[in-house]
mmCIF file as gemmi writes it, N, C-alpha and C atoms, coordinates in Angstrom:
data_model
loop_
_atom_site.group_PDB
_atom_site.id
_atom_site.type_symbol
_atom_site.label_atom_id
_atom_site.label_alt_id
_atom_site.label_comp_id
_atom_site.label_asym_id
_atom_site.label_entity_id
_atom_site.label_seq_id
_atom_site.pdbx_PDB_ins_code
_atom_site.Cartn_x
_atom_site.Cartn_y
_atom_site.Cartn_z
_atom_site.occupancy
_atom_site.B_iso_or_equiv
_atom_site.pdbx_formal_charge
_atom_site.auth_seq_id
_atom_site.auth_asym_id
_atom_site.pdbx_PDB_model_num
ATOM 1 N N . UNK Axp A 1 ? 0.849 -1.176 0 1 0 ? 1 A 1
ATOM 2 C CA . UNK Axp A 1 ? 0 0 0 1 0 ? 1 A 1
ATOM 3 C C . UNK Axp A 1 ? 0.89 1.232 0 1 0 ? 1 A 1
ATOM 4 N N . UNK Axp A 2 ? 0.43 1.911 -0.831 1 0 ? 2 A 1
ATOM 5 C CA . UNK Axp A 2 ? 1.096 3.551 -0.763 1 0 ? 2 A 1
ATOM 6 C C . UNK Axp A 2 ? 0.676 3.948 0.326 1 0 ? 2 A 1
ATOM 7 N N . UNK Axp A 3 ? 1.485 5.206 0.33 1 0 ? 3 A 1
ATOM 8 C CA . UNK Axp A 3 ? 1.126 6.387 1.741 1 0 ? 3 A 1
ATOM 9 C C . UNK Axp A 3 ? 0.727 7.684 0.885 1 0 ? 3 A 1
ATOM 10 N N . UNK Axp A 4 ? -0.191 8.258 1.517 1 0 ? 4 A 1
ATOM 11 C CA . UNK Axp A 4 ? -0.379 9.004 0.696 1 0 ? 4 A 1
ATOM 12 C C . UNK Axp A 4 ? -0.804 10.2 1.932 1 0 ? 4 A 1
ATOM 13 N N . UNK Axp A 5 ? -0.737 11.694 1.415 1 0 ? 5 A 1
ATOM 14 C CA . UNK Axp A 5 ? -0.351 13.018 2.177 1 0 ? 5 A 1
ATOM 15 C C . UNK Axp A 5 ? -1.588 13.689 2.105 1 0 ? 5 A 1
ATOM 16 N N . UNK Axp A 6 ? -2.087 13.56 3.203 1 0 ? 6 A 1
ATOM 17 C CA . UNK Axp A 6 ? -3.71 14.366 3.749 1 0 ? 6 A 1
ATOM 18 C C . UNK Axp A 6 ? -3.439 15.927 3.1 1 0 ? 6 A 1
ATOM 19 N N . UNK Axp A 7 ? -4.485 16.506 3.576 1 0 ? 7 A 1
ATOM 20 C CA . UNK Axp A 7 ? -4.504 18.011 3.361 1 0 ? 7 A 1
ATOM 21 C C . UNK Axp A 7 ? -3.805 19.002 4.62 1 0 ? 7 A 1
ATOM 22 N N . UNK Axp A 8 ? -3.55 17.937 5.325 1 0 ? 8 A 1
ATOM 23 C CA . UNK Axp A 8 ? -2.815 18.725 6.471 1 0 ? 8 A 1
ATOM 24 C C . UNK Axp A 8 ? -1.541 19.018 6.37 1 0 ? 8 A 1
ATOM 25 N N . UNK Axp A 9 ? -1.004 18.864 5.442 1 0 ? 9 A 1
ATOM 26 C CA . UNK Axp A 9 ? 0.202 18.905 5.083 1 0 ? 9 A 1
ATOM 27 C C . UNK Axp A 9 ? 1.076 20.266 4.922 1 0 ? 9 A 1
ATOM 28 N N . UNK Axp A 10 ? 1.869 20.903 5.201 1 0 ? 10 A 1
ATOM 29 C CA . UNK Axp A 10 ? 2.441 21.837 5.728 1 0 ? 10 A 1
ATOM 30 C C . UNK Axp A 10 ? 3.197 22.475 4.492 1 0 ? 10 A 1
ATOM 31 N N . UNK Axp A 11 ? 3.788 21.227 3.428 1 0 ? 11 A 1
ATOM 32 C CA . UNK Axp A 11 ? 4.918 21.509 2.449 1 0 ? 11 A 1
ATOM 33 C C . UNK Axp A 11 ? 6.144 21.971 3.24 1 0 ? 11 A 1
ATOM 34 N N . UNK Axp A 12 ? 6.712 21.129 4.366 1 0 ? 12 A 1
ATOM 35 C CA . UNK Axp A 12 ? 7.98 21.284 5.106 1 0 ? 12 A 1
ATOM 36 C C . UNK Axp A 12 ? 8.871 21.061 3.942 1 0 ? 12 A 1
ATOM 37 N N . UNK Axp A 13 ? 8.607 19.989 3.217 1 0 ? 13 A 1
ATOM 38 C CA . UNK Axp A 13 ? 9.925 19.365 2.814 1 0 ? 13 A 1
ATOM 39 C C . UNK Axp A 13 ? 10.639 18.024 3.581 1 0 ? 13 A 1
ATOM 40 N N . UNK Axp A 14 ? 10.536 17.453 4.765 1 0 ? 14 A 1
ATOM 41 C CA . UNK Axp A 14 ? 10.714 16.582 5.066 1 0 ? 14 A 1
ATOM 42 C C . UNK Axp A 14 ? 10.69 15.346 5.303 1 0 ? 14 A 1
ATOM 43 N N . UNK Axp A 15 ? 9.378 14.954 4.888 1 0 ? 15 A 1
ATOM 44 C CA . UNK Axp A 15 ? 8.874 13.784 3.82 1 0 ? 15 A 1
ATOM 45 C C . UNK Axp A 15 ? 9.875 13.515 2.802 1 0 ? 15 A 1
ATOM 46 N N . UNK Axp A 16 ? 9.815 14.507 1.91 1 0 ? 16 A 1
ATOM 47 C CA . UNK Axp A 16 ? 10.571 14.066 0.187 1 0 ? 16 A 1
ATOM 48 C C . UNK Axp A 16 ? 12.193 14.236 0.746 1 0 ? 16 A 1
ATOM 49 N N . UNK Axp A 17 ? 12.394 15.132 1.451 1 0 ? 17 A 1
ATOM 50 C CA . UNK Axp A 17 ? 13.972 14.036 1.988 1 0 ? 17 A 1
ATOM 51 C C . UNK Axp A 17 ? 14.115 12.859 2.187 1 0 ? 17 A 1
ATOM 52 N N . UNK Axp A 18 ? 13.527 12.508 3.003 1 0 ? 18 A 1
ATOM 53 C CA . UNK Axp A 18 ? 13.32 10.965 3.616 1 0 ? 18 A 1
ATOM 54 C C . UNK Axp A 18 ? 13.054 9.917 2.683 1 0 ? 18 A 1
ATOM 55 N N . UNK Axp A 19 ? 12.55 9.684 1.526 1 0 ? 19 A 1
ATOM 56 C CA . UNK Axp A 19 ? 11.911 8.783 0.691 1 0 ? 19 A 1
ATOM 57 C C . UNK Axp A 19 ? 13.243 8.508 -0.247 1 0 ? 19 A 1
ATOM 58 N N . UNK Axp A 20 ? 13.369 7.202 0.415 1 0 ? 20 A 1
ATOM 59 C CA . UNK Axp A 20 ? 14.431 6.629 -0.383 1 0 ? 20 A 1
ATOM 60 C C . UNK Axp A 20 ? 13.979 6.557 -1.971 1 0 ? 20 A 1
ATOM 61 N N . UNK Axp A 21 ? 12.744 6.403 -2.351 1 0 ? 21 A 1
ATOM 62 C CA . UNK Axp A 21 ? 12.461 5.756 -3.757 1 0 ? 21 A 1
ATOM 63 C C . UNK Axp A 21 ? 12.016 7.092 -4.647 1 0 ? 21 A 1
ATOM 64 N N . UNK Axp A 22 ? 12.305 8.399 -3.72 1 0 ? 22 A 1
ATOM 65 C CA . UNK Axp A 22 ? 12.065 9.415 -4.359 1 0 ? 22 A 1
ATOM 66 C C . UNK Axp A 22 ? 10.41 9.55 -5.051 1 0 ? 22 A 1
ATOM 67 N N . UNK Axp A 23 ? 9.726 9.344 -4.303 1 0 ? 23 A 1
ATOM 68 C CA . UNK Axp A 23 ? 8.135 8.697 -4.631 1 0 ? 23 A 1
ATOM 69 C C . UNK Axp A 23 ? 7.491 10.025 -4.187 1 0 ? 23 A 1
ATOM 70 N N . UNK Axp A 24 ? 8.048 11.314 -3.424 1 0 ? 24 A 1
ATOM 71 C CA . UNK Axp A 24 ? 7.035 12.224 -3.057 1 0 ? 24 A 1
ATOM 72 C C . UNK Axp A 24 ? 7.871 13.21 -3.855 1 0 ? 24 A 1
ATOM 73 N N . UNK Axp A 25 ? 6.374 13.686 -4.487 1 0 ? 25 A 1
ATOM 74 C CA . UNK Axp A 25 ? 7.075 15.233 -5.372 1 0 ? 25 A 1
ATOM 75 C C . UNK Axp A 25 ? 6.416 16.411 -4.726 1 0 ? 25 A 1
ATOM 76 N N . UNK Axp A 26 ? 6.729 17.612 -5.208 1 0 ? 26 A 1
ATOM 77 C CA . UNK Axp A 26 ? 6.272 18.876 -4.461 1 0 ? 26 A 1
ATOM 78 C C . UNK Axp A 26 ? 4.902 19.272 -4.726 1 0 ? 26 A 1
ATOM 79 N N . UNK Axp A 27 ? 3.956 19.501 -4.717 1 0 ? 27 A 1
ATOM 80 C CA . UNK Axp A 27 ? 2.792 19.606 -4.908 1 0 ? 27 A 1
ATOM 81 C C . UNK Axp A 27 ? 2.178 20.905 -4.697 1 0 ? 27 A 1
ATOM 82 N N . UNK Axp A 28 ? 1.173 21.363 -5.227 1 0 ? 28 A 1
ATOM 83 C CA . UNK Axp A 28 ? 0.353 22.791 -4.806 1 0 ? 28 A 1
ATOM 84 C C . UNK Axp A 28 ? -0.765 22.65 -4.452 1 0 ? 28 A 1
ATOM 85 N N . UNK Axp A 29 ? -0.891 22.452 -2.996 1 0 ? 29 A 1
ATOM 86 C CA . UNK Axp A 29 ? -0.506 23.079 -1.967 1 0 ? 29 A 1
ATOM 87 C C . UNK Axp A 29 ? 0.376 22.083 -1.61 1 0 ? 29 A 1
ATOM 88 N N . UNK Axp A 30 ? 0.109 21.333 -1.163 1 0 ? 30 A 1
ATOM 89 C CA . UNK Axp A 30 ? 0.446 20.244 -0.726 1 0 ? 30 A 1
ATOM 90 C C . UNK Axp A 30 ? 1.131 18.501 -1.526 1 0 ? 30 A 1
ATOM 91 N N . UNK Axp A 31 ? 2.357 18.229 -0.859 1 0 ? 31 A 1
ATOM 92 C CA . UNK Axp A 31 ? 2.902 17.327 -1.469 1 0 ? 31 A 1
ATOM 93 C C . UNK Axp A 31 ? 1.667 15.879 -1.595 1 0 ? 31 A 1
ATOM 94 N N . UNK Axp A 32 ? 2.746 15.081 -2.796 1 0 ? 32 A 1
ATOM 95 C CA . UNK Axp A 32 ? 2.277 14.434 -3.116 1 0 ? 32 A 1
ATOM 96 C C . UNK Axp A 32 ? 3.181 12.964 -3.694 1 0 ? 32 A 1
ATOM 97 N N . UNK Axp A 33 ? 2.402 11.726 -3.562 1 0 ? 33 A 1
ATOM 98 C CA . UNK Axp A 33 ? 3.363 10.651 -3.443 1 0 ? 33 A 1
ATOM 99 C C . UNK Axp A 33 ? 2.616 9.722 -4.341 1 0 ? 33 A 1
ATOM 100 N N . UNK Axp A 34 ? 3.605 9.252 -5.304 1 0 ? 34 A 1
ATOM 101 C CA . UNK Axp A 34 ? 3.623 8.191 -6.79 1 0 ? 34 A 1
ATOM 102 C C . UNK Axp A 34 ? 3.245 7.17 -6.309 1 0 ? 34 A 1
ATOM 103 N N . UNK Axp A 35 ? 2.203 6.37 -6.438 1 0 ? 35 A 1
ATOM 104 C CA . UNK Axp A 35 ? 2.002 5.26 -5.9 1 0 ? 35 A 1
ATOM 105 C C . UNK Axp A 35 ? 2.487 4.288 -6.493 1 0 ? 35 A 1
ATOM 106 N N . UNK Axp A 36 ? 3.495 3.927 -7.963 1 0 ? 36 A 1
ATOM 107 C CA . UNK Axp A 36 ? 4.041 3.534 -8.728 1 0 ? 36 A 1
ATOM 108 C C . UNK Axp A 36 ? 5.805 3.398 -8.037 1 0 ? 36 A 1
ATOM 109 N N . UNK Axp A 37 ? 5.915 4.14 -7.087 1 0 ? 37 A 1
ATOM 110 C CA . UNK Axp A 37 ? 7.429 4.515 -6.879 1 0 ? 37 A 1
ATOM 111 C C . UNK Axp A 37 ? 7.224 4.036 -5.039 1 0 ? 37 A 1
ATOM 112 N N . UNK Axp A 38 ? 6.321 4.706 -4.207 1 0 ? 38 A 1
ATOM 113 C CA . UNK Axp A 38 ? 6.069 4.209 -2.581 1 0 ? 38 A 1
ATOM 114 C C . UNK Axp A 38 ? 5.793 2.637 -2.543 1 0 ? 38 A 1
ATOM 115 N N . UNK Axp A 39 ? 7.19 2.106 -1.968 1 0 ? 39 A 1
ATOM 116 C CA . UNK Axp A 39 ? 7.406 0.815 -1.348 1 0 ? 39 A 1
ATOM 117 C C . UNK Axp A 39 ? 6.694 1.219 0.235 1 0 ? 39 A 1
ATOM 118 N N . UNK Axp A 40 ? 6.787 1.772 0.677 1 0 ? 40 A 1
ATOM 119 C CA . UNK Axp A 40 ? 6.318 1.736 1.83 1 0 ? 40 A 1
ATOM 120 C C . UNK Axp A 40 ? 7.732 1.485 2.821 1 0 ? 40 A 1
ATOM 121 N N . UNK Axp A 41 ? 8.545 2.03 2.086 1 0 ? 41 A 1
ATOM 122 C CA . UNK Axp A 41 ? 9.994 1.71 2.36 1 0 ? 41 A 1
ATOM 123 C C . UNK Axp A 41 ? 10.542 0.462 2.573 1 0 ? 41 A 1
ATOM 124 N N . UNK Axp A 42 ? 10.094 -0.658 1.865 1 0 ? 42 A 1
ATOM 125 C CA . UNK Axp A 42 ? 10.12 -2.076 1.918 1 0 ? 42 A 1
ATOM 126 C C . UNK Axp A 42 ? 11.371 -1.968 1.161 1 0 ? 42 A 1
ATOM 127 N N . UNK Axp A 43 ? 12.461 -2.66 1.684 1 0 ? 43 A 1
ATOM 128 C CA . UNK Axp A 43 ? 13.919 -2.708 1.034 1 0 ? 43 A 1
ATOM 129 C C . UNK Axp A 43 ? 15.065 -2.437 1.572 1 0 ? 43 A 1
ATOM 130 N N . UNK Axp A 44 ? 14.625 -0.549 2.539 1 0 ? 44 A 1
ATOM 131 C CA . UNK Axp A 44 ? 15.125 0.068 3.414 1 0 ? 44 A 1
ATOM 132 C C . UNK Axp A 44 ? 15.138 -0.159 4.347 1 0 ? 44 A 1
ATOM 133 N N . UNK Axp A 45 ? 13.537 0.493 4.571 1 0 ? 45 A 1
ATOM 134 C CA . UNK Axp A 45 ? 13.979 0.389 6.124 1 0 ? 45 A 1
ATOM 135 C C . UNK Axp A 45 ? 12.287 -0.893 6.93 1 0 ? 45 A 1
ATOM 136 N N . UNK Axp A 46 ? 12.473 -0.42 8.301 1 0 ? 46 A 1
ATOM 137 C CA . UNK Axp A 46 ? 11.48 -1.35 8.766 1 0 ? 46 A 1
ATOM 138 C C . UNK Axp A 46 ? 9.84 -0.872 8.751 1 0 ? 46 A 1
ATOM 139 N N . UNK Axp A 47 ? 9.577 0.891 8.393 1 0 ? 47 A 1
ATOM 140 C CA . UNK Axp A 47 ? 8.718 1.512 7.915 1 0 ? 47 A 1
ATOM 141 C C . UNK Axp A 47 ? 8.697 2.082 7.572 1 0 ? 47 A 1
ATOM 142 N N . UNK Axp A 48 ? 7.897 3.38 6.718 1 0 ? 48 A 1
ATOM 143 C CA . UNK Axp A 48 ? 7.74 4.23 6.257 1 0 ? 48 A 1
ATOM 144 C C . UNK Axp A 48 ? 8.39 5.43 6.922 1 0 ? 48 A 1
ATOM 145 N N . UNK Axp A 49 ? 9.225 6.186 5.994 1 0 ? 49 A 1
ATOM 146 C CA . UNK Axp A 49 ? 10.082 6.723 7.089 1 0 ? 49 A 1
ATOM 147 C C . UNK Axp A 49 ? 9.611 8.384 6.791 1 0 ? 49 A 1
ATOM 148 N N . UNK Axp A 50 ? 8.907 8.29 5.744 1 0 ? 50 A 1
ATOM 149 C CA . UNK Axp A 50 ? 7.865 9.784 5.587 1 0 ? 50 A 1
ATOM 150 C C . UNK Axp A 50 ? 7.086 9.67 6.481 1 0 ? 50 A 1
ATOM 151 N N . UNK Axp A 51 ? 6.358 8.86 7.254 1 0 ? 51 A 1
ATOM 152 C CA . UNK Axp A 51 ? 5.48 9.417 8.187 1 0 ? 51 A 1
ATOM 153 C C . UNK Axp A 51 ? 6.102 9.339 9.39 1 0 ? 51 A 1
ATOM 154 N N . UNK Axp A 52 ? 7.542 9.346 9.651 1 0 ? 52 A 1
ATOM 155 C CA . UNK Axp A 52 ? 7.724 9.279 10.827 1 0 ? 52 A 1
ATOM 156 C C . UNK Axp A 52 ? 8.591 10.825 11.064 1 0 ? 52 A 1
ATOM 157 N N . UNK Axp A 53 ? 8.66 11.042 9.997 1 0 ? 53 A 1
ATOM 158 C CA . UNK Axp A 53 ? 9.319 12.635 9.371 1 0 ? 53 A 1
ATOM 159 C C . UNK Axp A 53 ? 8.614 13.755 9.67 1 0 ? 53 A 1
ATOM 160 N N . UNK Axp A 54 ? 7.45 13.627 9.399 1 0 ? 54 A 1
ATOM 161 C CA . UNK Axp A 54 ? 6.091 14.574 9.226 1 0 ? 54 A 1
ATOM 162 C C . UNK Axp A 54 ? 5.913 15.194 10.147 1 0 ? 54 A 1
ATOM 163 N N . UNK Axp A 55 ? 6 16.079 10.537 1 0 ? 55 A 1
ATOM 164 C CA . UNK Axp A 55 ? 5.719 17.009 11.819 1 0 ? 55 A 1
ATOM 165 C C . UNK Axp A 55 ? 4.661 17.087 12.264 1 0 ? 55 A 1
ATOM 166 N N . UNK Axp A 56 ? 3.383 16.738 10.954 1 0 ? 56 A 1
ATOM 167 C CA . UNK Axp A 56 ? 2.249 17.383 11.546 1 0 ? 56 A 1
ATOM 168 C C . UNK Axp A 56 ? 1.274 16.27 11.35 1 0 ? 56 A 1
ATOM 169 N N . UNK Axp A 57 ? 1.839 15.095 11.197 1 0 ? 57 A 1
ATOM 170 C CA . UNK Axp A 57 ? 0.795 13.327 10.963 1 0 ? 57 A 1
ATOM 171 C C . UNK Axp A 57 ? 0.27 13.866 9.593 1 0 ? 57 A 1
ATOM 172 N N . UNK Axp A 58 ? 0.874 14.25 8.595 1 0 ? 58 A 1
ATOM 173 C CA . UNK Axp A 58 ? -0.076 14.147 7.705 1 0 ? 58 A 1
ATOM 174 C C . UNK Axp A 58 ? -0.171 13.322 6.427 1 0 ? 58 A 1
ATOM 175 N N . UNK Axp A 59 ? 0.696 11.984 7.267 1 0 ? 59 A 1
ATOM 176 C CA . UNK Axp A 59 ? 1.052 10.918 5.82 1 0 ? 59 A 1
ATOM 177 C C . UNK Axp A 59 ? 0.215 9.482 6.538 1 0 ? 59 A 1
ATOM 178 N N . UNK Axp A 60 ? -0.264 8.667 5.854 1 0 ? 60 A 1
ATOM 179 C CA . UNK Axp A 60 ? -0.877 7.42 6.365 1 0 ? 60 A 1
ATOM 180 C C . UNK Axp A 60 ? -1.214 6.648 5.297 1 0 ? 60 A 1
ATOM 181 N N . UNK Axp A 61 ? -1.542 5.709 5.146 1 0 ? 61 A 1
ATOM 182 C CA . UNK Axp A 61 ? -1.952 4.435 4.26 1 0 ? 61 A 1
ATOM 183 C C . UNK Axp A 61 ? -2.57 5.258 3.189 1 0 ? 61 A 1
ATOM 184 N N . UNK Axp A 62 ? -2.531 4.681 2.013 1 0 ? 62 A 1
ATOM 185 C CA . UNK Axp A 62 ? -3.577 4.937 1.054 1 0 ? 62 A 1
ATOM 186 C C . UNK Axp A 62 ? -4.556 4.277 0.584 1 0 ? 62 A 1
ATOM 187 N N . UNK Axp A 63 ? -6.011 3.631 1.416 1 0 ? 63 A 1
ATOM 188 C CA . UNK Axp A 63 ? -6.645 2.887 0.824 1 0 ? 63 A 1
ATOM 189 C C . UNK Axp A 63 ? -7.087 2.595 -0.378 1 0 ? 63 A 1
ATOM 190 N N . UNK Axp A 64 ? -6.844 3.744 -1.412 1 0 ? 64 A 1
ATOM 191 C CA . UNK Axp A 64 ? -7.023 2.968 -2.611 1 0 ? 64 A 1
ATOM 192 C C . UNK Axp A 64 ? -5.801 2.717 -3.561 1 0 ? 64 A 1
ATOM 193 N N . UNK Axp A 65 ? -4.857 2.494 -2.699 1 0 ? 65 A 1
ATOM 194 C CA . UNK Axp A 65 ? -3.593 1.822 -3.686 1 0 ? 65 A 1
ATOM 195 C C . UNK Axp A 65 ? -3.188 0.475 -2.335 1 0 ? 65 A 1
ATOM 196 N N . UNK Axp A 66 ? -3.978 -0.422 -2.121 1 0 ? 66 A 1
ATOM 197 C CA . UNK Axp A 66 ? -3.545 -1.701 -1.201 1 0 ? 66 A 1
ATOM 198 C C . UNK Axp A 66 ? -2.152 -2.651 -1.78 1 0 ? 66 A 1
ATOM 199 N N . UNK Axp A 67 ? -1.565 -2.555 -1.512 1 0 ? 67 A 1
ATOM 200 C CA . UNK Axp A 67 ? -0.61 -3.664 -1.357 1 0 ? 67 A 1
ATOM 201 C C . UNK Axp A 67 ? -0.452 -4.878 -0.593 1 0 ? 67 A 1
ATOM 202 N N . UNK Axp A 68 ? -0.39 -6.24 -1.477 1 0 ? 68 A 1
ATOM 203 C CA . UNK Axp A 68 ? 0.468 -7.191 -0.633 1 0 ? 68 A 1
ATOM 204 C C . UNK Axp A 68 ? 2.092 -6.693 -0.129 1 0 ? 68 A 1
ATOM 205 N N . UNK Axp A 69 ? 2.599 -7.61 1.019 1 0 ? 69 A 1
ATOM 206 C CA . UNK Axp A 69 ? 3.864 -7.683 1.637 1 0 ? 69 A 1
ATOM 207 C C . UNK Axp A 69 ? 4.857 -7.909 -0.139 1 0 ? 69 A 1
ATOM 208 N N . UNK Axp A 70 ? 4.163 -9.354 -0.521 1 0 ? 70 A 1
ATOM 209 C CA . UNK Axp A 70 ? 5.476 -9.876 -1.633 1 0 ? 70 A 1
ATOM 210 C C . UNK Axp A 70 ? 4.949 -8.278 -2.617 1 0 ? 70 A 1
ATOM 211 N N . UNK Axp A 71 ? 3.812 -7.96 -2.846 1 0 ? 71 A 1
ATOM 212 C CA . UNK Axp A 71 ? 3.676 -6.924 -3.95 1 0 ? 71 A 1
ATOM 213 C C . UNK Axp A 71 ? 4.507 -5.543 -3.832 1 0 ? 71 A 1
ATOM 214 N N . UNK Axp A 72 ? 4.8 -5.403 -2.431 1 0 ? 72 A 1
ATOM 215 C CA . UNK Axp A 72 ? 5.523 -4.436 -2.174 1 0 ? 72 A 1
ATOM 216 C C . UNK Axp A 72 ? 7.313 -4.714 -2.574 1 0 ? 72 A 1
ATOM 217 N N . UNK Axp A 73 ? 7.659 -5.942 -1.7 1 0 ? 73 A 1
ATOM 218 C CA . UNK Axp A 73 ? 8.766 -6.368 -2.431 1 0 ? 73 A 1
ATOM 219 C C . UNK Axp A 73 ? 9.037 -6.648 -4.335 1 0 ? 73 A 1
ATOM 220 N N . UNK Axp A 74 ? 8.572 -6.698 -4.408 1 0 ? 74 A 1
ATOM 221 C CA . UNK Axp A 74 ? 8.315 -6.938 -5.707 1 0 ? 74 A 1
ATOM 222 C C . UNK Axp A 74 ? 8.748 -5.867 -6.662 1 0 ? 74 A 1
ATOM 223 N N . UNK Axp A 75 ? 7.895 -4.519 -6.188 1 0 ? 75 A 1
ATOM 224 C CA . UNK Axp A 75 ? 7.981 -3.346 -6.54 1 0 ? 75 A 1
ATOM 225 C C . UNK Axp A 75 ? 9.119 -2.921 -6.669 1 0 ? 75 A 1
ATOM 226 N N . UNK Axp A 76 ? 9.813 -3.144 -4.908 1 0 ? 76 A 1
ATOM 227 C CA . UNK Axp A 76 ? 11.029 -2.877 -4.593 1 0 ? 76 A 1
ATOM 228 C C . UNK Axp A 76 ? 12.237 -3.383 -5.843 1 0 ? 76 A 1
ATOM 229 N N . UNK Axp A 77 ? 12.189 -4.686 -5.864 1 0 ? 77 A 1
ATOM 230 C CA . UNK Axp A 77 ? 12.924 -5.45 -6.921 1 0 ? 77 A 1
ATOM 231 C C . UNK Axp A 77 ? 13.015 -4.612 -8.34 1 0 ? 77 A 1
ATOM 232 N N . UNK Axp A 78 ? 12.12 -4.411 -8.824 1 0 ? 78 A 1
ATOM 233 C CA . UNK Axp A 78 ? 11.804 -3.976 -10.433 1 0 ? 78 A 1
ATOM 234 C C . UNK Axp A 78 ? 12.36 -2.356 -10.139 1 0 ? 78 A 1
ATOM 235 N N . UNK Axp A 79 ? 12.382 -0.957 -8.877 1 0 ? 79 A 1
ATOM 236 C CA . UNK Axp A 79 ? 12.488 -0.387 -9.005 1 0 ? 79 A 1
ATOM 237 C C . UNK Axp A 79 ? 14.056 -0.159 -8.834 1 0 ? 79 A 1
ATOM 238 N N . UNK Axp A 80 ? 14.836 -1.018 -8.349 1 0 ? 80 A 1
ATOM 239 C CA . UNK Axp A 80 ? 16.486 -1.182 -7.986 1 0 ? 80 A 1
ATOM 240 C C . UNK Axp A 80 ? 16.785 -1.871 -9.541 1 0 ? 80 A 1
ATOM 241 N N . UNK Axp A 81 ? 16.312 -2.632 -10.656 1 0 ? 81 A 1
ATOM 242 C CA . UNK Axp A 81 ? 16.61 -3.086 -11.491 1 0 ? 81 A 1
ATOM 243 C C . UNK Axp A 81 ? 16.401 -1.675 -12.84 1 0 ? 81 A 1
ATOM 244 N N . UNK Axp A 82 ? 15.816 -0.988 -12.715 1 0 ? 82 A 1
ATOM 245 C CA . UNK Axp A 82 ? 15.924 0.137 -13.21 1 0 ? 82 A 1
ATOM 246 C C . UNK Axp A 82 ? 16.431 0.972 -13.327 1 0 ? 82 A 1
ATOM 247 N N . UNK Axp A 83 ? 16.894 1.396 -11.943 1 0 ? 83 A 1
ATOM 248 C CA . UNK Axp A 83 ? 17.81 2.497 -11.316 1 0 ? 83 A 1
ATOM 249 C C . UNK Axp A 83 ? 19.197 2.253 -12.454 1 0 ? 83 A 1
């Protein structure tokens, strides 16, 4: 599952540091995250390390992009074979 960035979102900038897969871009108003590119930091680290960044909680699951565990790995795989 992607994470994806409520409206509470501040546009710190500290999210899209954090994202190893480079999956959050800058957005107007508010950032925004590729659901094509968010592993959910599966590869890295042990979670999502944009929402632990966020100053103001404004990153969480994206129910309409669900992921399996292997689908996430998976992702991971094909997006390091690209690079």
């Amino acid at each position: 599952m992607s994470v994806l960035i409520s409206d509470d979102c501040i546009a710190c900038d500290a999210c899209r540091e954090e994202c190893p897969n480079e999956a959050i871009e800058e957005g107007d108003p508010i950032y925004c995250v590729d659901p094509d590119l968010c592993t959910e930091c599966i590869g890295y680290y042990d979670e999502p390390t944009c929402i632990s960044a966020c100053p103001v909680d404004a990153i969480g699951p994206d129910p309409d992009n669900a992921e399996s565990m292997e689908e996430l790995k998976l992702k991971f795989e094909q997006i390091q074979k690209s690079e």
